[in-house]
N, C-alpha and C positions, 0 to 999 in steps of 0.2 A: 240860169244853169241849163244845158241842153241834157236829152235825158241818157242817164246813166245807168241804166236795168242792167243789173248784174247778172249773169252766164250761167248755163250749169256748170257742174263744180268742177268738171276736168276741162272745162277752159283753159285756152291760151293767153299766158300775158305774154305780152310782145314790147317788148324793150328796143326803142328806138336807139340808137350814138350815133350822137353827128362832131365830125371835128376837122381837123384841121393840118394848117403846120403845128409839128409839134405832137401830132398825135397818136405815132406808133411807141411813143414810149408813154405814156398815157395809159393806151389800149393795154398794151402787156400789161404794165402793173393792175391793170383792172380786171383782167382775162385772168390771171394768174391767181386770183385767189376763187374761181369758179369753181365747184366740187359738183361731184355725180347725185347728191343727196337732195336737189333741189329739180323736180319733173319738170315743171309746168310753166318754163319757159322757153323761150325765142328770142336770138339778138339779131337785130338789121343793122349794122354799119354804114353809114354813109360818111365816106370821108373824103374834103377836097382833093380832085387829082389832074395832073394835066391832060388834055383828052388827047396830046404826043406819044405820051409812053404807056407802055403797059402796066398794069400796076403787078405788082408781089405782093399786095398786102396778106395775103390769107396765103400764103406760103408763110411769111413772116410771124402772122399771128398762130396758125397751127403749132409750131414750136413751142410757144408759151401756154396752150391752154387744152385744160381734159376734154375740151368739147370738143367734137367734127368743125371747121374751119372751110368751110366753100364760098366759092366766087358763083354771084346769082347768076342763073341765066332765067331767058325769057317763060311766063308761066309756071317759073316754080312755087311748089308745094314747099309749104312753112312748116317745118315737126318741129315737138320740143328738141331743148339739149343740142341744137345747132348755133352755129354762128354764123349770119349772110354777109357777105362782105360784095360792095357792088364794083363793079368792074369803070375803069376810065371810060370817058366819054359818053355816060348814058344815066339820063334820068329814071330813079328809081321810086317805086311809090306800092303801097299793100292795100290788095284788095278784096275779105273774103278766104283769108289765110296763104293766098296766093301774091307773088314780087312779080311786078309788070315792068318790065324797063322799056324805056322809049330813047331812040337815038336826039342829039345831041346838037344842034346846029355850029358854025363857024365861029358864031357871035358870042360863043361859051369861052372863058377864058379858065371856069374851073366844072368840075361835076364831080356828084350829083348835087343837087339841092336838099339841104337837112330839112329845113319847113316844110317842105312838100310831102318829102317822108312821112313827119312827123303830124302835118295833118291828116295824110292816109290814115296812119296808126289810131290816132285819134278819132273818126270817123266811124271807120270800125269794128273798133275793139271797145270804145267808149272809156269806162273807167279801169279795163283790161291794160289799158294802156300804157307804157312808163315812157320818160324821154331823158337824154344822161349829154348833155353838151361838156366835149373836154377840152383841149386845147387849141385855139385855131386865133386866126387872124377874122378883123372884121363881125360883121353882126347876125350870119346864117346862125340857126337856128332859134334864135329869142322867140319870131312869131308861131314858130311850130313848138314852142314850151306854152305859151300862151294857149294855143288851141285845143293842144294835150289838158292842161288843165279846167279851162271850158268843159270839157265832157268828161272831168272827174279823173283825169287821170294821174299818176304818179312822176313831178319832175325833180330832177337830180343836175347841177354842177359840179364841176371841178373845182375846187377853191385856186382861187387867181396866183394866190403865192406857190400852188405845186407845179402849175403849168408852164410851159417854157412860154408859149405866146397867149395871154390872158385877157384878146378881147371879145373870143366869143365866148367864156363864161362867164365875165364882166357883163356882160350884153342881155345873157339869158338874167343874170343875177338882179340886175336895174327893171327888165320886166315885174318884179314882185310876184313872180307866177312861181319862182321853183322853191320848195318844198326843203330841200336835204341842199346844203353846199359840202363837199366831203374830198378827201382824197384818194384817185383812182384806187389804191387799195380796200379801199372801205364798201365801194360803191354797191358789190356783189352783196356784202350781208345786210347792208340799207335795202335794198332791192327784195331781199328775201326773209326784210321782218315784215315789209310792208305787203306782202304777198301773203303772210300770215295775216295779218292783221285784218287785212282785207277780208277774207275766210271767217275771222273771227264775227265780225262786226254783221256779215249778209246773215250769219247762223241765227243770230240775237234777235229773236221776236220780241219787241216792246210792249211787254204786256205789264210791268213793274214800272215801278216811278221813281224820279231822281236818282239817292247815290245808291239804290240797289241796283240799275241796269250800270250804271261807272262800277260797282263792286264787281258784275257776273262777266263783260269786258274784261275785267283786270285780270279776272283770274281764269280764262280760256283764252287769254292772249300770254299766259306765263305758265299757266299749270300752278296755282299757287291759290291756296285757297287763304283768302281775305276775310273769309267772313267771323275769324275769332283773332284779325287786330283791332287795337283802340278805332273803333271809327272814328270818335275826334280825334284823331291824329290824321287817318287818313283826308278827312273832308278837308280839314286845312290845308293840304298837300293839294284837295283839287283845288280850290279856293285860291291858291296860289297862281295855278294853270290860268283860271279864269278870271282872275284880276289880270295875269300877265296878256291875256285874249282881248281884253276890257269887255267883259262878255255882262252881259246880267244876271244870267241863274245856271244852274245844273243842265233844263230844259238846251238854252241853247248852245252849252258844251257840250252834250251828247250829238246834236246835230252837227257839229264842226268836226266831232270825231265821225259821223259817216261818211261825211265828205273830204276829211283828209287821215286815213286811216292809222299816219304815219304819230296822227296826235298821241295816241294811245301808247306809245316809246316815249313820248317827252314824260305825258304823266309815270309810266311806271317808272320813271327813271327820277322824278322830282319825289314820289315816294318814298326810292328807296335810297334818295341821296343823304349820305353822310360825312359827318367831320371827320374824314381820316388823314393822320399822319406818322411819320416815322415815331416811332418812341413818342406817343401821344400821352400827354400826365408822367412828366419827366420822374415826380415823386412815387405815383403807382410803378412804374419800371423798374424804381430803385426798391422796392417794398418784392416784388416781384423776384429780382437778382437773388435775395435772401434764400426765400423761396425753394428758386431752382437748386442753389448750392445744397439744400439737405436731398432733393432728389440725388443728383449725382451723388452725391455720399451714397448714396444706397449702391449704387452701380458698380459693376469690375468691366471688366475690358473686353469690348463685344456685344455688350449687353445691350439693347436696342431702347434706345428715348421716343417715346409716341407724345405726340402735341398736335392737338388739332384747334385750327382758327375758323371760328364759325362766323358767318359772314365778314368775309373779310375783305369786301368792297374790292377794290384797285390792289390791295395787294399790301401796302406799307407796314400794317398790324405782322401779317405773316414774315414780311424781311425783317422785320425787327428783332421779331423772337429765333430767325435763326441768327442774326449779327449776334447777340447778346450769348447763344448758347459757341458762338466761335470765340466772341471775346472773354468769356467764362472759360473754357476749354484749351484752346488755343493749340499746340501742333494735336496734342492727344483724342482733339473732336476725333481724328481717323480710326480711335480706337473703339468709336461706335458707333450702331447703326442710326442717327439722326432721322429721324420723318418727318415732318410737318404736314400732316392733309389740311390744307387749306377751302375751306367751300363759302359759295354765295348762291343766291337764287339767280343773278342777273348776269346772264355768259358773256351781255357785253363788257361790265366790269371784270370778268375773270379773264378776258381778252389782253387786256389791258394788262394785268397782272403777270400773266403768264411772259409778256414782252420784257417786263419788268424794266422799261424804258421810262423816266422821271426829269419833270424840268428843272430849272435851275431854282426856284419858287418852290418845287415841292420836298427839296432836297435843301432848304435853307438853312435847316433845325440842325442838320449834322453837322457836327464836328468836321475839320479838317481833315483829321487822321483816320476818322471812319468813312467818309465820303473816299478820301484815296485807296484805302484800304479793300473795301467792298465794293466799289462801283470804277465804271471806267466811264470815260467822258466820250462823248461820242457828239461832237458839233456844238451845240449848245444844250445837250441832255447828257443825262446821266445812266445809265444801264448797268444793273445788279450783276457781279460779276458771279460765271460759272459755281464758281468753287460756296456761292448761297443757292445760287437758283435749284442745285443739285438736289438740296436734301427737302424740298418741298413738291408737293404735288396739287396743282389749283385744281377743282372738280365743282360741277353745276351739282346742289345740294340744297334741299329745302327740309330743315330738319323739323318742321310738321309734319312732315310726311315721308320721310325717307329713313333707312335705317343708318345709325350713327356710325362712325369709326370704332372698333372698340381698342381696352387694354389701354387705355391711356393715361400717360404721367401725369399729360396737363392739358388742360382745357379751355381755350380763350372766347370771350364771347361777350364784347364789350358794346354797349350802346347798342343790342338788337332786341334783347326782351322790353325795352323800353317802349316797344311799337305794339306787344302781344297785351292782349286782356289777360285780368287774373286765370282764368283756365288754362291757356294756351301757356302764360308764363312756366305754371308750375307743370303741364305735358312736358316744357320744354326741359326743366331740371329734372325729372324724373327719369328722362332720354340721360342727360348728363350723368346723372347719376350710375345710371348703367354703363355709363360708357368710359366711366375711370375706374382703374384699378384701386384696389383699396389704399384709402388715406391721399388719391391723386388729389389733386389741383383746380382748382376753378377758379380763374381770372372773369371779373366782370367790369364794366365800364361805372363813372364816377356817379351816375344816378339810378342807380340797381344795386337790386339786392335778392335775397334768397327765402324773402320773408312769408311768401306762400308755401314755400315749401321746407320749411327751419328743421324739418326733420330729418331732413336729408344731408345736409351741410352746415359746417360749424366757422363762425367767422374767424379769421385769425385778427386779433384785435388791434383797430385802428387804419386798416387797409378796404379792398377789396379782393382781397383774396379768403378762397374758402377751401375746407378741406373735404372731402366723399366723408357722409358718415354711412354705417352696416346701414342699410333698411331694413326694419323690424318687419315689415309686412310686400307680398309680392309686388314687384310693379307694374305686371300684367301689361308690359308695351305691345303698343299694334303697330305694324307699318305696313300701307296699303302696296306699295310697288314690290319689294323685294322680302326676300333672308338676308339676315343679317351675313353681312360677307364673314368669312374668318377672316383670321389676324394677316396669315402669308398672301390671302388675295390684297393687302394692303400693302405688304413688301413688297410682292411683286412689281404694283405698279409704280412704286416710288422708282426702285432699282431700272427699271424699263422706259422710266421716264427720257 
């Protein structure tokens, strides 16, 4: 490994693209999810061009993206939040945060060269470095992903099925060198967990041993603090990472995460992965349905339903419970205010949710009539239709630490205390507690219960379902980020949604 001595902290990472035919619609879809909130980069474009005509690309791509869009010229200065686009006929290469172009001889049938690029970048910026091969013909770029990674840096593909011409991220992909295979949409927030992460890992003085330096990782790569779940729950989660690594100990998956910073998202994500599906415990739904029917009995016309799904992964727990309160309701839902706050720790599952885009596999379970009903088909997926997605709101929430929704009818929160130690279990109903209205609702998953905290909630028998009891004595909640929001900063956001 050649050396990778990390920058000071307002370094530049420099993100190399190289592509091809096929690669202005690539680009856009890639350009287009770029947002102003991410400083501390730089994009070089290199993409094949005939050295006969002039290129438009960076006319073309300014259109689609919040960034400045220029075409290099000689000795340009590199700042963040731009985008280089190299001009036909001329070899392009970075030196010292500066783009040097060189003309082009006869014997060129295309320009620039991506390798070449992408060994500049590589060189140095060292592990500053990222490199993103998208659509093209033939094998440019693979030896510049190789040499990128050489000196620690960050590589990225296109997956071969989104690209119109798929042999140069087939190419980069047969290297074994790149890191993320992904679709141009994705590639911007792959780029800017690993730019986090990165940050994360150079802060982390190793002065602690085994799974407490994988613990203090996890939790300033999330903001989440770990240190009051099951750790045997967690360690088998790494233990997983590192069998799938075929690694030997803790020792040298810590070292695999310095050197590919990107690891630190596989694990949080094998964490916090969970069994979700539509109407998951067919017989708890139907125990549930009951339930809901004496809340609405309480209800007149207007009256607002609060229901909050606490980690709710991808999203399926939260569709559920709004299908069930339309197929309960049915034209008269209109005659009330419906909310669902929906939260998880992990934005890339609430990403996912908020699309509310589903394969044909994940949408198995449903009925005929509810899958027509509620979703529309859209190619081979399925997509929650408007008239659901409406009365919910997904929002990043870690309810250790954050203050709850409050006023609520009902409260879902299935298969998450399962992860908390007894202390954090029963912080976690005490929040609950507060956060439902009297006699509200709490939905829990098939191996939980409320047994830390039995003072608080009464079982309805035979279920999981529990009922808010009065607490006898203060709950004295702390939440270190905010005030508890009012009720209307909650409407608003539903309604605004």
């Amino acid at each position: 490994m050649m050396d990778s001595t990390i920058k000071t902290e307002n370094e530049l990472y420099i993100v190399g693209v190289g592509t091809s035919a096929g690669g202005i619609d690539a680009l856009t879809k890639m350009l287009n999810s770029f947002n102003e909130n991410t400083q501390n980069i730089a994009v070089i474009i290199a993409q094949h061009l005939s050295p006969a005509y002039k290129s438009e690309l960076a006319s073309i791509l300014s259109r689609q993206c919040r960034w400045p869009v220029v075409t290099v010229e000689k000795a340009m200065q590199v700042e963040p939040q731009k985008i280089y686009v190299t001009p036909e006929n001329k070899r392009v290469t970075y030196t010292n945060k500066t783009l040097q172009l060189d003309e082009l001889g006869e014997k060129y049938t295309y320009s620039p060269s991506i390798d070449d690029l992408f060994a500049s970048i590589a060189e140095n910026e060292k592990s500053l470095s990222i490199g993103v091969v998208l659509s093209g013909t033939a094998q440019d770029g693979s030896k510049g992903i190789k040499t990128i990674k050489e000196y620690g840096g960050f590589t990225i593909a296109q997956t071969p099925e989104s690209a119109q011409y798929n042999d140069m991220p087939l190419a980069a992909i047969q290297t074994g060198m790149v890191d993320l295979v992904r679709h141009p949409s994705e590639i911007f927030d792959e780029i800017s967990s690993y730019i986090k992460n990165h940050k994360v890992i150079k802060d982390i003085v190793p002065t602690k041993k085994g799974i407490e330096i994988i613990f203090e990782l996890l939790s300033k790569r999330s903001g989440v603090d770990f240190s009051e779940y099951k750790q045997s729950t967690i360690l088998r989660r790494v233990d997983k990472r590192i069998e799938a690594l075929r690694l030997r100990d803790l020792n040298e998956y810590y070292h695999v995460i310095k050197q590919n910073p990107s690891e630190l998202d596989r694990l949080f994500e094998t964490i916090l992965i969970g069994v979700t599906e539509f109407f998951r415990d067919r017989e708890a739904f139907s125990a549930l349905r009951e339930k809901v029917k004496s809340i609405l009995n309480e209800k007149s016309d207007t009256d607002s339903i609060r229901v909050w799904s606490v980690g709710c992964a991808t999203g399926q727990e939260a569709y559920s419970i709004a299908i069930l309160f339309h197929e309960m309701l049915g034209n008269d839902i209109q005659n009330f205010q419906l909310q669902i706050f929906a939260s998880d720790i992990d934005e890339r599952s609430l990403k996912i949710a908020r699309k509310g885009v589903f394969s044909a596999t994940e949408v198995e379970s449903l009925t005929p009539e509810i899958l027509s009903k509620y979703f529309d088909q859209v190619n081979h997926e399925y997509e929650v239709k408007k008239t659901i997605k409406q009365h919910i709101l997904f929002s990043r929430h870690d309810i250790t630490n954050d203050p709850p929704f409050v006023k609520l009818d009902l409260l879902v929160c299935r298969n998450l205390l399962i992860y908390f130690n007894n202390n954090l279990q029963r912080e976690a109903l005490r929040t609950f507690n507060y956060a439902l209205k009297p006699n509200g609702i709490l939905f829990l998953g098939k191996s939980e219960s409320v047994s830390v905290a039995n003072d608080l909630f009464s079982n309805i028998e035979g279920t999981k379902i529990f009922r808010k009891l009065q607490s006898n004595t203060p709950l004295n909640l702390r939440f270190s980020r905010y005030k508890v929001k009012p009720e209307e900063d909650d409407i608003h956001a539903v309604q605004t949604k």
